[in-house]
C-alpha positions in Angstrom: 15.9 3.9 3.9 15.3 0.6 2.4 12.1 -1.3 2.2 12.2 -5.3 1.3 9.5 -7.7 0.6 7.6 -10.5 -0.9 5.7 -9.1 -4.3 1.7 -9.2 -4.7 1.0 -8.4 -8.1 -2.3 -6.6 -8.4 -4.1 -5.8 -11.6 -5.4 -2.4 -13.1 -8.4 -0.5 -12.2 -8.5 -1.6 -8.0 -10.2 0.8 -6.5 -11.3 1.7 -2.7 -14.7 0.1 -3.1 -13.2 -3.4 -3.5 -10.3 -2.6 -1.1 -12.5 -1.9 1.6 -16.7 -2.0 0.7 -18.8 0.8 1.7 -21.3 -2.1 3.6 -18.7 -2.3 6.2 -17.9 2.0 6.9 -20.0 1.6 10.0 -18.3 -1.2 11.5 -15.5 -1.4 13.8 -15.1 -0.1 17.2 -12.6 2.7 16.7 -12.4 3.6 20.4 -10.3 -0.3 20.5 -7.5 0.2 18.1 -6.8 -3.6 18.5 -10.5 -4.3 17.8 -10.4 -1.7 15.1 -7.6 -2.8 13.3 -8.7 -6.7 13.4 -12.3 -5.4 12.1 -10.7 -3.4 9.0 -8.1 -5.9 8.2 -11.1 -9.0 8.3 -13.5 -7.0 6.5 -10.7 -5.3 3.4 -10.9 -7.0 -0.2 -13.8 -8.7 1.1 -16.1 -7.6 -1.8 -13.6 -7.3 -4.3 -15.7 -7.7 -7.3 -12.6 -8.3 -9.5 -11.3 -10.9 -8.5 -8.9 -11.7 -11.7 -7.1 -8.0 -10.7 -6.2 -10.0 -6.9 -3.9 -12.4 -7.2 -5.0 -15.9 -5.6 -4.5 -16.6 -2.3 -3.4 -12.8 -1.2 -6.4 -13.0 1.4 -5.2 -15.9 3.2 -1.4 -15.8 2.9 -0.1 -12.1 2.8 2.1 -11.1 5.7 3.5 -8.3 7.1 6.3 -6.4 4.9 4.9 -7.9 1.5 4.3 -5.5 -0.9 1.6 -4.7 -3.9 3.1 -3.9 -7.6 -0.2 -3.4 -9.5 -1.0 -1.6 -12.9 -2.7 1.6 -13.5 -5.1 3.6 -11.4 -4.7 2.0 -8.1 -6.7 2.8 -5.7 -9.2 5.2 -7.6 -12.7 5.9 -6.1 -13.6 7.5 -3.1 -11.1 8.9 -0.8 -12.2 6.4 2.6 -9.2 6.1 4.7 -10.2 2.4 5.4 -9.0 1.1 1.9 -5.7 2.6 3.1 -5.8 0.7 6.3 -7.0 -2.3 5.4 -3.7 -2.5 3.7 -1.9 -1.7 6.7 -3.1 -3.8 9.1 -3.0 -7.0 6.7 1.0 -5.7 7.1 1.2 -4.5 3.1 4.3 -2.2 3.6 3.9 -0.7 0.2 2.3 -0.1 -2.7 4.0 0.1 -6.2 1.6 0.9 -9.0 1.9 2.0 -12.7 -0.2 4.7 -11.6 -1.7 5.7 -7.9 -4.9 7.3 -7.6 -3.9 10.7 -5.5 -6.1 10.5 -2.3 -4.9 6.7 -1.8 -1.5 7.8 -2.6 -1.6 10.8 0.5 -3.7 8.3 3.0 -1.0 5.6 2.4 1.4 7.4 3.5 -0.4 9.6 6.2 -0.2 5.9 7.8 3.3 5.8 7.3 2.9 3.6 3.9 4.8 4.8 0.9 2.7 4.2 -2.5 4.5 5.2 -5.4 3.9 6.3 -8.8 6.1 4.4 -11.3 5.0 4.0 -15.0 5.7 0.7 -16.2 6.7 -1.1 -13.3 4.0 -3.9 -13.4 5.8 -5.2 -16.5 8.7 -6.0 -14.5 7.4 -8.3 -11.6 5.4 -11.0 -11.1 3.6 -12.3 -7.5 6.0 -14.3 -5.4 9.1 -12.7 -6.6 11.4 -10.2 -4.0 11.4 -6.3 -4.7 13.6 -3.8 -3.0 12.8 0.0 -2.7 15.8 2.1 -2.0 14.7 5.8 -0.8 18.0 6.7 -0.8 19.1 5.8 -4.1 15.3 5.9 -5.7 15.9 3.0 -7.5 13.5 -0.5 -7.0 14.9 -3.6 -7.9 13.5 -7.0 -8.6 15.5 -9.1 -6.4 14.6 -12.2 -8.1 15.6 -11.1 -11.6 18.2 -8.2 -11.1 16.3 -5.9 -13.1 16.3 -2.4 -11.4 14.2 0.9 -12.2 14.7 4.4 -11.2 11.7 6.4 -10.0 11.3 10.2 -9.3 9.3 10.6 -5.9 7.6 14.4 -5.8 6.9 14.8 -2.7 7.9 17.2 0.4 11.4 16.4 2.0 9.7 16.2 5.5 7.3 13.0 3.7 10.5 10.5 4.7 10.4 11.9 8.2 6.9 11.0 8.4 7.2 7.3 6.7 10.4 6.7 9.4 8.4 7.8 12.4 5.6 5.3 11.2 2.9 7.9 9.9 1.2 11.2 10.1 0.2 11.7 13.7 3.3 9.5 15.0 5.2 12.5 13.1 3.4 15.0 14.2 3.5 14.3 18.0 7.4 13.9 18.0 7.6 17.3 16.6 5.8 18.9 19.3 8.0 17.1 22.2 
């Protein structure tokens, strides 16, 4: 499996408050997923109080299949699922940090969004610039420079099951069919 995209290069220390602010947990109309999803996505990285840590314009121009490299401790804080999703549903298809907090790291991919650990690999890539991730191989390469890394993924083998069927309970309700 091989994930391609446009890079968003995020900054250190992002955690779930500023991905997705606690003012908003009561919002949303989860019963609509449409609703729901346009509600998260409007209301993620709206109080991001960092701003120098989100690179300009992400708000306005990501699109789906782009992907975040960012430095250490993304996504730290509390575990809300809604930081996760906000991701999502502004079409993030990854996450590529120095470091990934651990309950961000599991709700990313329960939503069928790999986030991966990788030490160093903010060095290597700047917004703008094209980054493959080969599960296959576990290498990621910057497309725009050549320059590849290898990464060790520790997780279970049934993990890439549950990214290809698109998430957690999308993975769960084909194995009971």
């Amino acid at each position: 499996m091989i994930i391609k995209g446009k890079v968003w290069k995020f900054g250190a220390d992002i955690d779930t408050d500023e991905l997705f602010a606690g003012r908003h947990l009561m919002g949303g109309d989860e019963t609509n997923a449409e609703a729901y999803q346009e509600f998260i996505s409007g209301s993620g990285l709206s109080q991001a109080r960092n701003r120098s840590n989100v690179p300009d314009g992400f708000l306005e121009n990501v699109r789906r299949g782009d992907i975040i490299v960012a430095e250490e401790n993304f996504g730290i804080g509390s575990s809300r699922q809604q930081a996760a999703e906000t991701l999502k549903f502004k079409g993030i298809a990854a996450v590529v940090a120095d470091s990934v907090h651990r309950i961000f790291f599991r709700n990313f991919w329960n939503l069928g969004c790999p986030a991966l650990d990788v030490p160093g690999i903010s060095k290597g890539f700047s917004t703008g610039q094209e980054i493959q991730i080969d599960f296959g191989s576990a290498k990621i390469r910057n497309c725009t420079t050549g320059e590849q890394f290898d990464y060790h993924l520790c997780v279970p083998p049934w993990f890439m099951n549950m990214l290809k069927a698109g998430g957690l309970i999308p993975y769960h309700r084909s194995m009971n069919r």
